[in-house]
PDB file of N, CA, C and O in Angstrom:
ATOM      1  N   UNK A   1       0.848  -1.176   0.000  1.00  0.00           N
ATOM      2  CA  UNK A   1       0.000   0.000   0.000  1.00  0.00           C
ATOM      3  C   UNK A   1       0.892   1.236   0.000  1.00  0.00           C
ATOM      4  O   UNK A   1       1.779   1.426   0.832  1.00  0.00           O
ATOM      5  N   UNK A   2       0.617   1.975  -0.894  1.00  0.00           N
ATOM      6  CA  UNK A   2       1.609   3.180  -0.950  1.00  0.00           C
ATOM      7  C   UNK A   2       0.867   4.625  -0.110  1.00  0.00           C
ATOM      8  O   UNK A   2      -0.356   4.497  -0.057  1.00  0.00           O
ATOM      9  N   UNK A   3       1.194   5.457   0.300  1.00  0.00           N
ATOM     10  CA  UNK A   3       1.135   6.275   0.962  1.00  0.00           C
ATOM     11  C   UNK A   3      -0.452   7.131   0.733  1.00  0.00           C
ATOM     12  O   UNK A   3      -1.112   7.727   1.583  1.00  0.00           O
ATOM     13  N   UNK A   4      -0.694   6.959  -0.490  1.00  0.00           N
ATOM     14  CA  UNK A   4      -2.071   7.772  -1.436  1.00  0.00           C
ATOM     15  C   UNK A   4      -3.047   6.927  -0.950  1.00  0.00           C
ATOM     16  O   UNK A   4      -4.022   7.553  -0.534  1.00  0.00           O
ATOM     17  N   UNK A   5      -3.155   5.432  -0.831  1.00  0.00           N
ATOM     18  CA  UNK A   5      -3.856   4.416  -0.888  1.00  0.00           C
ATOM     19  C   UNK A   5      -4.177   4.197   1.112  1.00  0.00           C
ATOM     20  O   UNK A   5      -5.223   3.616   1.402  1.00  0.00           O
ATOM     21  N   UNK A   6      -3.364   4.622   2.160  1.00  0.00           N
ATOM     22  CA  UNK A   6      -3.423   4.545   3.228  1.00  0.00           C
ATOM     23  C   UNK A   6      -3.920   6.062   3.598  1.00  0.00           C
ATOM     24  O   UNK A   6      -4.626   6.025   4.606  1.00  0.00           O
ATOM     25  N   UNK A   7      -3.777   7.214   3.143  1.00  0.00           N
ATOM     26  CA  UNK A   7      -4.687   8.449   3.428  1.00  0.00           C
ATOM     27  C   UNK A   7      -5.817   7.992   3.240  1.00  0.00           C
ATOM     28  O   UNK A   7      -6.456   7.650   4.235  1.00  0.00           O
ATOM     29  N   UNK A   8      -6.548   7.814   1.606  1.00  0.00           N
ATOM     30  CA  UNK A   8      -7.618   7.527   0.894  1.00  0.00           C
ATOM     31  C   UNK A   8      -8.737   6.263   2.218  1.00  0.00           C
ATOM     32  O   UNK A   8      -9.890   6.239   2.649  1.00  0.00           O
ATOM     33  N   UNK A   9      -7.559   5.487   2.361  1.00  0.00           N
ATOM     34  CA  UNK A   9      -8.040   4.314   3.624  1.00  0.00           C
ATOM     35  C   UNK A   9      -8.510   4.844   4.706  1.00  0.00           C
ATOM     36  O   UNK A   9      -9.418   4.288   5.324  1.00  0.00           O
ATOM     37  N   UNK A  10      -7.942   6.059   5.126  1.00  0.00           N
ATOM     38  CA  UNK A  10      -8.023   6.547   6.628  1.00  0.00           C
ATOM     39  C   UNK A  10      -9.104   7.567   6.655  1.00  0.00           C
ATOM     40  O   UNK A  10      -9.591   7.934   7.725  1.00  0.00           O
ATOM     41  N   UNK A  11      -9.548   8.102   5.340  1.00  0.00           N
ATOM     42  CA  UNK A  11     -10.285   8.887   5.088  1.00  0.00           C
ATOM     43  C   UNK A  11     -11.808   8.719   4.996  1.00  0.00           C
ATOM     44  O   UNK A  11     -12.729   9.307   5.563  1.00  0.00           O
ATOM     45  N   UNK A  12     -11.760   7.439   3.836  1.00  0.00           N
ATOM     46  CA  UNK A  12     -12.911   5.988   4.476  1.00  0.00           C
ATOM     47  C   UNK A  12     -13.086   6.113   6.296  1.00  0.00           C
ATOM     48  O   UNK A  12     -13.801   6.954   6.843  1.00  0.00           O
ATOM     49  N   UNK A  13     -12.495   5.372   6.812  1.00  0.00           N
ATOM     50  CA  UNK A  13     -12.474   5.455   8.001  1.00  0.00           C
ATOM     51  C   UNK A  13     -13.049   5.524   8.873  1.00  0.00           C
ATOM     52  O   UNK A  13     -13.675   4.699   9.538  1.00  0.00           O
ATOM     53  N   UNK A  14     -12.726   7.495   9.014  1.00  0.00           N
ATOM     54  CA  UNK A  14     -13.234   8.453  10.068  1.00  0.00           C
ATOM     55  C   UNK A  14     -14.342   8.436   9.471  1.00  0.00           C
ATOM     56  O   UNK A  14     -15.100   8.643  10.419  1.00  0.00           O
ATOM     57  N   UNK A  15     -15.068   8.324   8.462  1.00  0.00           N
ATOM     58  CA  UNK A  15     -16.491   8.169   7.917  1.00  0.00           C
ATOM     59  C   UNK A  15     -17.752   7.692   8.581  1.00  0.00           C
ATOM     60  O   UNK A  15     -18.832   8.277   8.668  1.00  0.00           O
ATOM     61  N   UNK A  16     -17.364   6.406   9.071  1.00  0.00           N
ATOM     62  CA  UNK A  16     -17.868   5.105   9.551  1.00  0.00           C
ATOM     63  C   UNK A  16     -18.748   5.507  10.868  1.00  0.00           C
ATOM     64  O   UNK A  16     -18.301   5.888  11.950  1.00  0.00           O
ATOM     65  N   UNK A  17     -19.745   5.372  10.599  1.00  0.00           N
ATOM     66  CA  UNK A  17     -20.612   5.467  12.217  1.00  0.00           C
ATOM     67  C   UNK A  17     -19.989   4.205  13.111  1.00  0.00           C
ATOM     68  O   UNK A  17     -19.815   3.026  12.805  1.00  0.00           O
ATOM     69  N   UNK A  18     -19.763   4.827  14.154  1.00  0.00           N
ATOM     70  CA  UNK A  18     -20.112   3.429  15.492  1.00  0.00           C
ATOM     71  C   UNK A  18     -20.856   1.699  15.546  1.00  0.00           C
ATOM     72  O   UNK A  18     -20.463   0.667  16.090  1.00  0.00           O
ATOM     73  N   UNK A  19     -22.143   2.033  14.662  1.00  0.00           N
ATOM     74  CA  UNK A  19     -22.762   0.809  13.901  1.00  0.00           C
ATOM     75  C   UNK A  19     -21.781   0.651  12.849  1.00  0.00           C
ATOM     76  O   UNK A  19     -21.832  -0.567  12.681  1.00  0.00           O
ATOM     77  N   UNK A  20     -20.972   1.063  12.080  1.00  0.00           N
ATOM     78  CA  UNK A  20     -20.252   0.496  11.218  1.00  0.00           C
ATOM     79  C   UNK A  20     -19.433  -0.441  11.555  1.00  0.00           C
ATOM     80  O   UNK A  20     -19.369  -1.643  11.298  1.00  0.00           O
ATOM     81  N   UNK A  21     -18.704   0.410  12.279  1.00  0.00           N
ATOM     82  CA  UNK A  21     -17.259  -0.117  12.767  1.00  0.00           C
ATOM     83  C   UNK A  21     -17.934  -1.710  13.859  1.00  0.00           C
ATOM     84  O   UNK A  21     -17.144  -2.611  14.140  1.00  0.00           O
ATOM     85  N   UNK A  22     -19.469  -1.769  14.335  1.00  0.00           N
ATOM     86  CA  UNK A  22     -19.935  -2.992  14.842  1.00  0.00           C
ATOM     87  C   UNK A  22     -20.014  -3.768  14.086  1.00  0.00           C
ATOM     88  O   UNK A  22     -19.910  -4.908  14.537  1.00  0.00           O
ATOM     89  N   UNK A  23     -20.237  -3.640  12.545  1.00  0.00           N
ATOM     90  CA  UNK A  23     -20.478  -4.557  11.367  1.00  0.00           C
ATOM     91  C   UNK A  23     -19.295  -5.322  11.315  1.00  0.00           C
ATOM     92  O   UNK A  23     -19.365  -6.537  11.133  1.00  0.00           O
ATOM     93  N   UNK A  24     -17.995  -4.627  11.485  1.00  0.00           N
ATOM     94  CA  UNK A  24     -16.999  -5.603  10.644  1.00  0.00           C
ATOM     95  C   UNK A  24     -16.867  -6.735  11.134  1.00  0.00           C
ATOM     96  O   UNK A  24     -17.332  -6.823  12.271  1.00  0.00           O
ATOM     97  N   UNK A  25     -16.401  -7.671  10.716  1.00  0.00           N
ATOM     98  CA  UNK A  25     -16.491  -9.464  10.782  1.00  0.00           C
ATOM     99  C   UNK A  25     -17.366  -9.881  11.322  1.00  0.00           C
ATOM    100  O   UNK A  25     -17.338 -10.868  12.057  1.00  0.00           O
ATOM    101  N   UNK A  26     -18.606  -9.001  10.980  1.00  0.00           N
ATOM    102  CA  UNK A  26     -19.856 -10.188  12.036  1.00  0.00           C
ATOM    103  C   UNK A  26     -20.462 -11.058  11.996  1.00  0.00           C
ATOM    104  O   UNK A  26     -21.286 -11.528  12.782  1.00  0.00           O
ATOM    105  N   UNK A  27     -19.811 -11.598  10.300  1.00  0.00           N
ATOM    106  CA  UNK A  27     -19.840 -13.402   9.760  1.00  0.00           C
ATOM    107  C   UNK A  27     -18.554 -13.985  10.187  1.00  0.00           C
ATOM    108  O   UNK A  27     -18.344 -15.198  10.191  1.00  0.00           O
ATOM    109  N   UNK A  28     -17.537 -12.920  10.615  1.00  0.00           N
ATOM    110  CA  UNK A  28     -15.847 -13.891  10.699  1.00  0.00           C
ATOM    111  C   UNK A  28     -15.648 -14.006  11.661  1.00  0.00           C
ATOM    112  O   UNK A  28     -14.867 -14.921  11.922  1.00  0.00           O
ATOM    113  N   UNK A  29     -16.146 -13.260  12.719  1.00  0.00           N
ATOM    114  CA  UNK A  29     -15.196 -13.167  13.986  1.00  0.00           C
ATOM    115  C   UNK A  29     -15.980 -13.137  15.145  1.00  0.00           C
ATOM    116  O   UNK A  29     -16.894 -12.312  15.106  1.00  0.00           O
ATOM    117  N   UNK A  30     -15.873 -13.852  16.237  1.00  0.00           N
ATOM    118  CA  UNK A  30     -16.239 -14.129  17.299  1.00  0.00           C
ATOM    119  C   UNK A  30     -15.637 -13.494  18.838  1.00  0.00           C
ATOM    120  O   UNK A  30     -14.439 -13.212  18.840  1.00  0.00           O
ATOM    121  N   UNK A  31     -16.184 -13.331  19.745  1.00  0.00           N
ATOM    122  CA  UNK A  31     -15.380 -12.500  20.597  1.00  0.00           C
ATOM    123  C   UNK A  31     -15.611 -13.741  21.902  1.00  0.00           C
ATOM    124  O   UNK A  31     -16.660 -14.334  22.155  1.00  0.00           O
ATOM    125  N   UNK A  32     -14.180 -13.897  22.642  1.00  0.00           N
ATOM    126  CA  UNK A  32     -14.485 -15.000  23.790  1.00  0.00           C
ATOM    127  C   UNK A  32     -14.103 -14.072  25.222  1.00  0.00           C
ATOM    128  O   UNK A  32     -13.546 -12.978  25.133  1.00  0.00           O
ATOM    129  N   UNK A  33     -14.391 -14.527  26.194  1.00  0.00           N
ATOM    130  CA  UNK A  33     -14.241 -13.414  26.921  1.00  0.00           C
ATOM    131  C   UNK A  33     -14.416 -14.257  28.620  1.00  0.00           C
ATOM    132  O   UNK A  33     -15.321 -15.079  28.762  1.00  0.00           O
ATOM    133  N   UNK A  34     -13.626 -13.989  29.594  1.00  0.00           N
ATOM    134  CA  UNK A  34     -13.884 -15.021  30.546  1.00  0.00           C
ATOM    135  C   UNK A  34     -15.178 -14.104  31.375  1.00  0.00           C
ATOM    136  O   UNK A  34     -15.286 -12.880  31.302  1.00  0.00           O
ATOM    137  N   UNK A  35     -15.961 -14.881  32.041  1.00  0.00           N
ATOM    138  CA  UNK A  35     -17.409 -14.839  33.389  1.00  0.00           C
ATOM    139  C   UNK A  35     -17.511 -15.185  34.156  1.00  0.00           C
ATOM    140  O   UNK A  35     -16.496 -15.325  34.837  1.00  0.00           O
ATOM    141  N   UNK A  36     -18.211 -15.417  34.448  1.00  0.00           N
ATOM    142  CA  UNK A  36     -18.436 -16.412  36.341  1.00  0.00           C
ATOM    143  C   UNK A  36     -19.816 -16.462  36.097  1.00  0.00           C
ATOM    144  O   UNK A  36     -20.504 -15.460  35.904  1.00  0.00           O
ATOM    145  N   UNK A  37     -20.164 -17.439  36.101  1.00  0.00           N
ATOM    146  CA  UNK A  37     -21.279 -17.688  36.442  1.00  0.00           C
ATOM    147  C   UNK A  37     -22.033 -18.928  37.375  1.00  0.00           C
ATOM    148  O   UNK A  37     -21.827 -20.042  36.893  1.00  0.00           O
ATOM    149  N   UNK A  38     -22.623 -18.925  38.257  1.00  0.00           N
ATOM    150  CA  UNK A  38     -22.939 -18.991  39.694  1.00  0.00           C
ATOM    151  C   UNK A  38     -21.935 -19.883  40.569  1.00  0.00           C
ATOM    152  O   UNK A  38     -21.973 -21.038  40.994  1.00  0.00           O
ATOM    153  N   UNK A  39     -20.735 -18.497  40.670  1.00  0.00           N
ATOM    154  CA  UNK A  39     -19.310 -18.357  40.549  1.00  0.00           C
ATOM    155  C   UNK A  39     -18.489 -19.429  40.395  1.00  0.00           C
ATOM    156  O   UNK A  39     -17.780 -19.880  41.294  1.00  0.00           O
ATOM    157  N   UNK A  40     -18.555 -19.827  39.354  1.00  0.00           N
ATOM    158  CA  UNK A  40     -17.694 -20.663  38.806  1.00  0.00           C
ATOM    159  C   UNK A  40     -17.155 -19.730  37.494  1.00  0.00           C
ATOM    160  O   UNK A  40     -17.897 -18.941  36.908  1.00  0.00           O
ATOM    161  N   UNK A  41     -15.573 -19.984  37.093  1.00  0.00           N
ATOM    162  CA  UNK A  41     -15.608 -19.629  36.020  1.00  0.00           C
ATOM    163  C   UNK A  41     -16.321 -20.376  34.854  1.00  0.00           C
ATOM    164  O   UNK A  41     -16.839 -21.490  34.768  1.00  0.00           O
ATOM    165  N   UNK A  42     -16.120 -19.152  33.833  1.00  0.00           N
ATOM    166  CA  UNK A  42     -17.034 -19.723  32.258  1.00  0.00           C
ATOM    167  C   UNK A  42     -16.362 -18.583  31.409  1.00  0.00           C
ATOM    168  O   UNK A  42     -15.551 -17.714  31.731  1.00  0.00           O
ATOM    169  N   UNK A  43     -17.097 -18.942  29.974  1.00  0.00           N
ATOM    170  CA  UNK A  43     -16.384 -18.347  28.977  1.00  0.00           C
ATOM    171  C   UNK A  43     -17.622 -18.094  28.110  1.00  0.00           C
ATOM    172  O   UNK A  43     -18.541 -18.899  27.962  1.00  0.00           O
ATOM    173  N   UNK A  44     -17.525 -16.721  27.483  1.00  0.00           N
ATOM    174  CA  UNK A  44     -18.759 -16.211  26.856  1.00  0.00           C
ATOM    175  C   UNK A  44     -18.515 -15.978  25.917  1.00  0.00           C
ATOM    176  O   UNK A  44     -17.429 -15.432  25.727  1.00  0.00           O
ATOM    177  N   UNK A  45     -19.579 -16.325  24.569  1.00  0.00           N
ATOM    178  CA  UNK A  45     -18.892 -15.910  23.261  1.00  0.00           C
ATOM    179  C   UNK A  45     -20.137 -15.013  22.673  1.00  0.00           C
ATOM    180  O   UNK A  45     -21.341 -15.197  22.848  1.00  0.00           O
ATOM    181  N   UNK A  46     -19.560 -14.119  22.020  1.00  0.00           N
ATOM    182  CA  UNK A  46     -19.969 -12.896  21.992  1.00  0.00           C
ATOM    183  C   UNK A  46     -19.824 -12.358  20.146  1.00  0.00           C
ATOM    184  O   UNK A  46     -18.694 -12.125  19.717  1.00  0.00           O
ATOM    185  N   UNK A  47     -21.048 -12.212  19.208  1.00  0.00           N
ATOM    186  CA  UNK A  47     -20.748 -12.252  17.906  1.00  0.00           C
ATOM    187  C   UNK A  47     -19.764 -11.007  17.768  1.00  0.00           C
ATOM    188  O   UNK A  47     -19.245 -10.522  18.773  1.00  0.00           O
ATOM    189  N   UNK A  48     -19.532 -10.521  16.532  1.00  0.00           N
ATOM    190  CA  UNK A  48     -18.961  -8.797  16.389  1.00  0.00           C
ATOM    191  C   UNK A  48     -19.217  -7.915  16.698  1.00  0.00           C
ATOM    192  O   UNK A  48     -18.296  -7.108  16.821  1.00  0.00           O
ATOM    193  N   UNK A  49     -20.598  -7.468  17.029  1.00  0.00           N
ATOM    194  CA  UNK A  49     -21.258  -6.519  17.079  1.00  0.00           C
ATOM    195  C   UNK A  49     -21.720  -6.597  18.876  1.00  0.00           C
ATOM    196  O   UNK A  49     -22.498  -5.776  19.361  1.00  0.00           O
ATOM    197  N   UNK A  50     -21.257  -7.414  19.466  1.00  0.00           N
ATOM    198  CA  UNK A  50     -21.548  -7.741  20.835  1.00  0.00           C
ATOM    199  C   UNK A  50     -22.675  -8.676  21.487  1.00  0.00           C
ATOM    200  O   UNK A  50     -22.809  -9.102  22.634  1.00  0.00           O
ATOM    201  N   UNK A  51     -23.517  -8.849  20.193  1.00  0.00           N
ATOM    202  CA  UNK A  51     -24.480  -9.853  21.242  1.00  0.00           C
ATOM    203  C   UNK A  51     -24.062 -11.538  21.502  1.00  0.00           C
ATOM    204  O   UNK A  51     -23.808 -12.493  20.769  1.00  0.00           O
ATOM    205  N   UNK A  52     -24.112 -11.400  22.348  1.00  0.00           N
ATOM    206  CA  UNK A  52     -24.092 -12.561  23.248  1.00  0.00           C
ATOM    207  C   UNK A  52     -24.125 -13.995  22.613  1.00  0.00           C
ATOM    208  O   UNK A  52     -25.229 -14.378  23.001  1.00  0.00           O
ATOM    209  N   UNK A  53     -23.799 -14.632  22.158  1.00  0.00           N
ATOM    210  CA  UNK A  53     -24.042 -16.418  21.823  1.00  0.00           C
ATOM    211  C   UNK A  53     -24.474 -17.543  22.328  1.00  0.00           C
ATOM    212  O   UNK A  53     -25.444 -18.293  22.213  1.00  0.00           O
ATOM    213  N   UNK A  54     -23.194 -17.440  23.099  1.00  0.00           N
ATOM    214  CA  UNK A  54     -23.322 -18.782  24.286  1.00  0.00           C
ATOM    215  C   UNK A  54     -22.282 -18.378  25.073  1.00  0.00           C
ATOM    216  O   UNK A  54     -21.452 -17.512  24.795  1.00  0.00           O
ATOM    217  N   UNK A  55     -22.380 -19.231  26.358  1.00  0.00           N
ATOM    218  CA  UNK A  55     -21.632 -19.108  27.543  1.00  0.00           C
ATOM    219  C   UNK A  55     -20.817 -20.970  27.860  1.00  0.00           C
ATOM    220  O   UNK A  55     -21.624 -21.737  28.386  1.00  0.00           O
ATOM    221  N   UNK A  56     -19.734 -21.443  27.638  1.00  0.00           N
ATOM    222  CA  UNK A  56     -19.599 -22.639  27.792  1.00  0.00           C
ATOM    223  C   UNK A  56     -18.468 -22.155  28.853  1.00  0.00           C
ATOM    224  O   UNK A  56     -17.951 -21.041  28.934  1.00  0.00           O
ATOM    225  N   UNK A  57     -18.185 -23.534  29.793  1.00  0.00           N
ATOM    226  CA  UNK A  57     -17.605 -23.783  30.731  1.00  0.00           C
ATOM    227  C   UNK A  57     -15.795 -23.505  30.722  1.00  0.00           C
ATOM    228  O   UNK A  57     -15.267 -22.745  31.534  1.00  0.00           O
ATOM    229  N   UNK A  58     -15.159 -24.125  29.860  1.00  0.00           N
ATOM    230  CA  UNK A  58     -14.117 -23.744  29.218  1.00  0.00           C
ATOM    231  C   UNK A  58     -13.279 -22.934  27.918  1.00  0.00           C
ATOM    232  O   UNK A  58     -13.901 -22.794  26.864  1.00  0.00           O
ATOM    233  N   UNK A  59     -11.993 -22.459  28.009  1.00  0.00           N
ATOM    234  CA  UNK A  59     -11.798 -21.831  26.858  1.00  0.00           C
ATOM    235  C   UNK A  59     -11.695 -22.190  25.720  1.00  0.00           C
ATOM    236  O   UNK A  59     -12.040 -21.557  24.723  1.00  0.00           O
ATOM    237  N   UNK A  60     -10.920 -23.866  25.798  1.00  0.00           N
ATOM    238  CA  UNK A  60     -10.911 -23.823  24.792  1.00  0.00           C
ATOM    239  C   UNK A  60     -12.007 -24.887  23.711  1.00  0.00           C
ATOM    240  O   UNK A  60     -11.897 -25.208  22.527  1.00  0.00           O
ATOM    241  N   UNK A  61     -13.301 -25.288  25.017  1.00  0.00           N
ATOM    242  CA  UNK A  61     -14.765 -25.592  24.244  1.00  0.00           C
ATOM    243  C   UNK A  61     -15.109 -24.019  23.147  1.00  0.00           C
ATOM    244  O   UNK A  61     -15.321 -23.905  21.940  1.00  0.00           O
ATOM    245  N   UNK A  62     -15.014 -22.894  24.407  1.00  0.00           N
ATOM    246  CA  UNK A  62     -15.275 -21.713  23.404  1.00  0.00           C
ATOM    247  C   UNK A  62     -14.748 -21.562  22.195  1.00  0.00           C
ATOM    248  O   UNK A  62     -15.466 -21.330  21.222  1.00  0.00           O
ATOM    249  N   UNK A  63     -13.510 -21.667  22.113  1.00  0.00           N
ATOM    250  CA  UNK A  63     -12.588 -21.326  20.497  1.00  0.00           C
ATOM    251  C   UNK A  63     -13.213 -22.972  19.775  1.00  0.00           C
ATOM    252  O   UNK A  63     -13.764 -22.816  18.685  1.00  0.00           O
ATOM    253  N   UNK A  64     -13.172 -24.073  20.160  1.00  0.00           N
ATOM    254  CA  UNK A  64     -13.863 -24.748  18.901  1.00  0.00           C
ATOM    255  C   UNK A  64     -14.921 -24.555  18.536  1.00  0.00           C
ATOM    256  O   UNK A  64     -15.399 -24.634  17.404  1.00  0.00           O
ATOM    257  N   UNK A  65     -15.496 -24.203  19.780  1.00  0.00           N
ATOM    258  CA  UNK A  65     -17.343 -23.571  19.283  1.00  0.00           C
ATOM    259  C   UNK A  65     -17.600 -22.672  17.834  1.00  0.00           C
ATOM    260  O   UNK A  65     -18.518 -22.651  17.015  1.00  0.00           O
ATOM    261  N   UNK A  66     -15.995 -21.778  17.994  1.00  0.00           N
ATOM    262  CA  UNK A  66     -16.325 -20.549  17.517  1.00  0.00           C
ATOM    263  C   UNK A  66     -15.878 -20.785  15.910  1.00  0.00           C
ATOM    264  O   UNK A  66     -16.301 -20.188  14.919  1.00  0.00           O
ATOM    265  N   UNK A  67     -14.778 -21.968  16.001  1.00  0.00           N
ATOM    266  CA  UNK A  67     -14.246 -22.322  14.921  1.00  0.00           C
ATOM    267  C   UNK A  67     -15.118 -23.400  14.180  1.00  0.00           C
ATOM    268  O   UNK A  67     -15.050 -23.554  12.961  1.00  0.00           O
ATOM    269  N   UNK A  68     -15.991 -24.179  15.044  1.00  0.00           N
ATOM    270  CA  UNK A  68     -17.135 -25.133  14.150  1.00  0.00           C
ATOM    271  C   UNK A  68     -17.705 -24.264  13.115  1.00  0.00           C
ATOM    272  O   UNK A  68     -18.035 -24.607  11.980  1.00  0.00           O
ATOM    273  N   UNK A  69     -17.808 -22.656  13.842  1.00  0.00           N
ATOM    274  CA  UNK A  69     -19.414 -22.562  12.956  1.00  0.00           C
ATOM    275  C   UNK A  69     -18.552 -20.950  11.824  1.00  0.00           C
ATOM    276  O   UNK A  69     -18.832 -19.785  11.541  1.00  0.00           O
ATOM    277  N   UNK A  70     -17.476 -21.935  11.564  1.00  0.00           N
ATOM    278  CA  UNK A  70     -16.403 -21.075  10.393  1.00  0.00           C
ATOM    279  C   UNK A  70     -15.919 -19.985  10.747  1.00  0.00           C
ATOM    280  O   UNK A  70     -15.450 -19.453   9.741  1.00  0.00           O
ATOM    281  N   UNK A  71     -15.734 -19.185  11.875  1.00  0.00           N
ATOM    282  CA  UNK A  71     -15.412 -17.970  12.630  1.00  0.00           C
ATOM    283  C   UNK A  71     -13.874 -18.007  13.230  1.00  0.00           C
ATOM    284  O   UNK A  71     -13.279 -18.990  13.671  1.00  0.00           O
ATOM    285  N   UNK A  72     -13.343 -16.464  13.102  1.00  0.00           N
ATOM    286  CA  UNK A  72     -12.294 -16.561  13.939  1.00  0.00           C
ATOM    287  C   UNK A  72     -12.293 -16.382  15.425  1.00  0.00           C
ATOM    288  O   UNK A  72     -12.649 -15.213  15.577  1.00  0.00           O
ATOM    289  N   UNK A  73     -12.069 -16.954  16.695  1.00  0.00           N
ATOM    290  CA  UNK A  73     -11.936 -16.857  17.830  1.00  0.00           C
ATOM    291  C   UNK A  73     -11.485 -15.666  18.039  1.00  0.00           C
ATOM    292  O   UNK A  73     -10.473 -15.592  17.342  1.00  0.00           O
ATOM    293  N   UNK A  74     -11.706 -14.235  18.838  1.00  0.00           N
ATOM    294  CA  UNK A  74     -10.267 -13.307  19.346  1.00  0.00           C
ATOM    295  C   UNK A  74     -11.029 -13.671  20.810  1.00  0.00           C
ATOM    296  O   UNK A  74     -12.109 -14.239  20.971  1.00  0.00           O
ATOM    297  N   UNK A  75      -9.965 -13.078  21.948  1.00  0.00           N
ATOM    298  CA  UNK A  75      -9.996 -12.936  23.097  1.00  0.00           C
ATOM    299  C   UNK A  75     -10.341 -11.677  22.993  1.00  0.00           C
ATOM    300  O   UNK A  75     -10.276 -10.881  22.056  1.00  0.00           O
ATOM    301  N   UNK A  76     -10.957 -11.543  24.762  1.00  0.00           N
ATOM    302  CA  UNK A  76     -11.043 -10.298  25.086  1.00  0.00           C
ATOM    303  C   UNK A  76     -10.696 -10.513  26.756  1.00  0.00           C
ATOM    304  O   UNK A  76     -11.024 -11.420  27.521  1.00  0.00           O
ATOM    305  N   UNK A  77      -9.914  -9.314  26.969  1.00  0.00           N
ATOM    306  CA  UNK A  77      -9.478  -9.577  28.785  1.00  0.00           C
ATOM    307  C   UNK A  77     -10.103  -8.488  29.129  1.00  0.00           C
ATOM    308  O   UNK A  77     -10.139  -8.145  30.310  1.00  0.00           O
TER     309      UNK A  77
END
């Protein structure tokens, strides 16, 4: 990317409502995130845009969960 092509990018950008910037990967990417629930730990998976999925017991049930259904796993701390 040359210098014209990363302004032009950044310019896009700052454009973007708040709902935008919720859109991106919200077919690719999955958000895992640790909980407690009735205090035990757990692990919550959470689409792009933030709503909620499922809640499974371990992390790394969560990342295959997230990877069955063709998605990338990220963490969140």
């Amino acid at each position: 990317m040359n210098s014209f092509d990363i302004d032009k990018a950044a310019a896009y950008l700052r454009q973007l409502s708040p709902q935008d910037f919720a859109a991106f990967g919200l077919d690719h990417v999955a958000y895992v995130r640790p909980v407690t629930v009735d205090d035990a730990p757990a692990f919550s998976v959470h689409a792009a845009d933030g709503t909620p999925l499922t809640v499974v017991p371990e992390r790394d049930v969560a990342f295959a969960t997230v990877r069955q259904n063709d998605m990338e796993p990220l963490s969140v701390h």
